[in-house]
PAMISE-648982 format. One line per 10 residues: their letters; for each residue x, y, z of N, C-alpha, C, O. Coordinates in Angstrom, 1 decimal, decimal comma, m for minus. Layout:
N
a) X Y Z X Y Z X Y Z X Y Z ~ ...
//
This chain:
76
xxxxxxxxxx) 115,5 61,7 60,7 115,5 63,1 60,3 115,0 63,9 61,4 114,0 63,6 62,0 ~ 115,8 65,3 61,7 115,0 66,1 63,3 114,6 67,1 62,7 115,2 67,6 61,8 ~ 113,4 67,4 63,1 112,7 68,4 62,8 113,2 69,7 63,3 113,7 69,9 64,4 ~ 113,1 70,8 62,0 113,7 72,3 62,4 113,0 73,0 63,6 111,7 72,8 63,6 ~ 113,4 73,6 64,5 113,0 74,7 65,5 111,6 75,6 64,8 111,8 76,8 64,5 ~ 110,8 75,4 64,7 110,2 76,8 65,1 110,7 78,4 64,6 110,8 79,4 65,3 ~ 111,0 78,4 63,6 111,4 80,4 63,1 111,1 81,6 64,1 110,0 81,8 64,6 ~ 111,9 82,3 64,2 111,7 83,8 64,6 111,2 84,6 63,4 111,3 84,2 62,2 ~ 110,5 85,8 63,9 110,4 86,7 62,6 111,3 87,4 62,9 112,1 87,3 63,8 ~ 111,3 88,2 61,9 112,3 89,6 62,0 111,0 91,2 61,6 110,7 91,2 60,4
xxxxxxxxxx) 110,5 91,9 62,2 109,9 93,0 62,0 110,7 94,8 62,4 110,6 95,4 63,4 ~ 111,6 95,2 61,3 112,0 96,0 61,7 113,4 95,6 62,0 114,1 94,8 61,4 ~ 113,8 96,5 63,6 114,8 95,8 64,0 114,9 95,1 65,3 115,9 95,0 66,0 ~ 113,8 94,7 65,3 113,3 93,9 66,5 112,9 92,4 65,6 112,4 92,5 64,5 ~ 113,3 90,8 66,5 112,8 89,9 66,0 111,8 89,3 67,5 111,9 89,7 68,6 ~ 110,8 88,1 66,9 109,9 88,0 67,2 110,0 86,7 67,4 110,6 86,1 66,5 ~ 109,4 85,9 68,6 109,5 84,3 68,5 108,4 83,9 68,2 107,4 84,6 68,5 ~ 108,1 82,6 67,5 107,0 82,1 66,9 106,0 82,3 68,1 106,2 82,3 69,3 ~ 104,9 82,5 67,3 103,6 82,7 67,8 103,5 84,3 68,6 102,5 85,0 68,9 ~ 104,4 84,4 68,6 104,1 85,9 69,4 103,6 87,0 68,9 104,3 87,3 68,0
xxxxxxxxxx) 102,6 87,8 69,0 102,2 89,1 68,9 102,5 90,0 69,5 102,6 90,1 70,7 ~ 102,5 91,2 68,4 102,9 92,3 68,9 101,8 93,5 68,0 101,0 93,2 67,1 ~ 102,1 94,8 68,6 101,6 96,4 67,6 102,5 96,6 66,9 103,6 96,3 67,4 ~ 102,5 97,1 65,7 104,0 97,2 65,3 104,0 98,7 65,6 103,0 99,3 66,1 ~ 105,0 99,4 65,2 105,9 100,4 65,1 106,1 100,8 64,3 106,9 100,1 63,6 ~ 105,7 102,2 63,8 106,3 103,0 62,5 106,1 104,1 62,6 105,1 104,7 62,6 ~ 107,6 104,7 62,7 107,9 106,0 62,3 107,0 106,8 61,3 106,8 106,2 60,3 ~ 106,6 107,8 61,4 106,7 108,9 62,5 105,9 108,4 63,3 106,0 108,8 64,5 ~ 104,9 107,6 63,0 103,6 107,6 63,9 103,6 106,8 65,1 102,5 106,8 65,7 ~ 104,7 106,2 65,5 104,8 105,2 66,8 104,0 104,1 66,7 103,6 103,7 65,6
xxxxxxxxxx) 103,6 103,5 67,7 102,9 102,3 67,9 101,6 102,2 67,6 100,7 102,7 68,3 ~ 101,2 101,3 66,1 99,9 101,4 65,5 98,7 100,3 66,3 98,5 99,2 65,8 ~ 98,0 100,5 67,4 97,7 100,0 68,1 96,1 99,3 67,9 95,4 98,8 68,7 ~ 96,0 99,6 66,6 94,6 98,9 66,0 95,0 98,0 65,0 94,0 97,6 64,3 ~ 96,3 97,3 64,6 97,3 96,9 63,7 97,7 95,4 65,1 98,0 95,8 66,2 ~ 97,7 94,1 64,9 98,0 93,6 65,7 98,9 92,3 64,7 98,4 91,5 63,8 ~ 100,1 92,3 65,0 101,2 91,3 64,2 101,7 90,0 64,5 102,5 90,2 65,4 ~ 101,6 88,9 64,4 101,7 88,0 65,1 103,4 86,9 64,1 103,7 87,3 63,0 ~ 104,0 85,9 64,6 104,8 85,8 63,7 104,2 84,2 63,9 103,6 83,7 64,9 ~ 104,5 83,4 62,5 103,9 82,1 62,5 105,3 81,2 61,5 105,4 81,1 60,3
xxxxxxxxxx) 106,0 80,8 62,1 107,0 79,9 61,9 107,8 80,7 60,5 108,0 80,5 59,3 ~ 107,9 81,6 61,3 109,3 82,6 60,5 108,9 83,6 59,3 109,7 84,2 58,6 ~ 107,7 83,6 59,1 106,4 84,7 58,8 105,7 85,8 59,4 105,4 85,5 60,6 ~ 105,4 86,8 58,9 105,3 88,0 59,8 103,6 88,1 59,1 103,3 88,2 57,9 ~ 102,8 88,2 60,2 101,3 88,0 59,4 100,7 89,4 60,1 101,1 89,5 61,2 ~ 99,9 90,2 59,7 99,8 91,3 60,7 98,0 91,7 59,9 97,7 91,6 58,8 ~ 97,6 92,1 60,7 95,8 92,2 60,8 94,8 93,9 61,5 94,7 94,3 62,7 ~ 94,5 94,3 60,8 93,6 95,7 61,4 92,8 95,4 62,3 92,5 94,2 62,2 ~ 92,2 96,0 63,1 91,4 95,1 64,3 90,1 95,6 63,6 89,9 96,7 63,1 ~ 88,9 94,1 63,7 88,1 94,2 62,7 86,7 94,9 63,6 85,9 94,3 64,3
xxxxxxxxxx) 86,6 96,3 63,3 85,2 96,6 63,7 83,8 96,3 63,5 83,6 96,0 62,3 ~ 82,9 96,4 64,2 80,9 95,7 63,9 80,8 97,0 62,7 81,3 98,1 62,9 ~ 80,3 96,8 61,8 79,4 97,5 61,1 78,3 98,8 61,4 77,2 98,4 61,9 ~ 78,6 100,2 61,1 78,2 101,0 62,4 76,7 101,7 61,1 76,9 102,3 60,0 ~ 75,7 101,5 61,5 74,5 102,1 61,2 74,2 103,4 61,6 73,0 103,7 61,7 ~ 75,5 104,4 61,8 75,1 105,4 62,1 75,7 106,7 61,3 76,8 106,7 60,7 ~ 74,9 107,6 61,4 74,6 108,8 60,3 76,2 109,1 60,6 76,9 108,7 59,6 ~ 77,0 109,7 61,5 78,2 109,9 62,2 78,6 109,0 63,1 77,8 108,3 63,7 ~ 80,0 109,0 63,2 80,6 108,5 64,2 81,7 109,7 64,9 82,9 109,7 64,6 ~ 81,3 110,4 65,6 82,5 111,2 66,1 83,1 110,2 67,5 84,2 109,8 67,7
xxxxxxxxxx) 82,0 110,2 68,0 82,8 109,9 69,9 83,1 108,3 69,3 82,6 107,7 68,4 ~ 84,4 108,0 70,4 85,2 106,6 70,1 85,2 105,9 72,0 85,6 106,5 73,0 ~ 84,6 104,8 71,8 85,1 104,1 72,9 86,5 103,5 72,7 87,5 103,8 73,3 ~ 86,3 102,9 71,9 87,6 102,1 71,7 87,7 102,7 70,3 86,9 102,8 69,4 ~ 89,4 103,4 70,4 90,2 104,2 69,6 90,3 103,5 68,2 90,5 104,2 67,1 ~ 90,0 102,1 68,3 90,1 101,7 67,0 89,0 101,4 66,0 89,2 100,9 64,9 ~ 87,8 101,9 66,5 86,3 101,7 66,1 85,7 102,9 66,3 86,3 103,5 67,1 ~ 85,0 103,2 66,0 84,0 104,3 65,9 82,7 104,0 66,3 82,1 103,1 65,7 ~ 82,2 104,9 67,5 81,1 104,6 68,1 79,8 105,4 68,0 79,9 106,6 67,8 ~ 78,7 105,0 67,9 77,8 106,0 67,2 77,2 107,3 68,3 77,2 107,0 69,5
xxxxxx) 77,0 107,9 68,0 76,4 109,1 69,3 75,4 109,4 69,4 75,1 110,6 69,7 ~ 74,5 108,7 69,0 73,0 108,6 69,5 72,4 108,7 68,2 71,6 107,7 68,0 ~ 72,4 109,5 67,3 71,8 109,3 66,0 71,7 107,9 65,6 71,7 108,0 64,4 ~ 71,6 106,9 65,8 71,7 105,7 65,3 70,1 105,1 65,5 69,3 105,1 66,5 ~ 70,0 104,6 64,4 68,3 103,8 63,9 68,4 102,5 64,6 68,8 101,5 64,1 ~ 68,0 102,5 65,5 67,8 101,3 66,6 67,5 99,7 65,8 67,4 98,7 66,4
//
C-alpha cells in the first residue's frame, strides 16, 4: 500500500502547500498581519498572534502593530 502525498490547502483563491504559512487576506481590509495561517496535510489552521499580558492603565503607543505597548503608566 503507498502512502498519499501530503495535501495542499485551498484559502481563498490561492492554494497552499503543506506546512506552509501565510497572513491571510480579506477584503476590504487586505493582509491581516497579526492572523498567521499555516496548512497541515490539507487543513487550513490559522492563529492571532498571542500577546504578554499588559498591566497597563492604557495602551496607546504600539511597537509591534499587533500588541499594545504600555507608555509609561505601567506599575513596575
Amino acid at each position: 500500500m503507498q502512502a498519499d502525498a501530503p495535501r495542499a490547502c485551498r484559502f481563498g483563491r490561492r492554494w497552499y502547500l503543506n506546512n506552509e504559512s501565510w497572513h491571510p487576506s480579506v477584503p476590504p481590509f487586505g493582509e491581516m498581519k497579526c492572523i498567521l495561517c499555516w496548512c497541515v496535510s490539507g487543513e487550513t489552521h490559522c492563529q492571532r498572534q498571542e500577546c504578554p499580558p499588559s498591566a497597563c492603565a492604557s495602551s496607546a503607543t504600539r511597537d509591534n502593530p499587533c500588541c499594545a505597548k504600555c507608555r509609561g503608566e505601567c506599575s513596575p
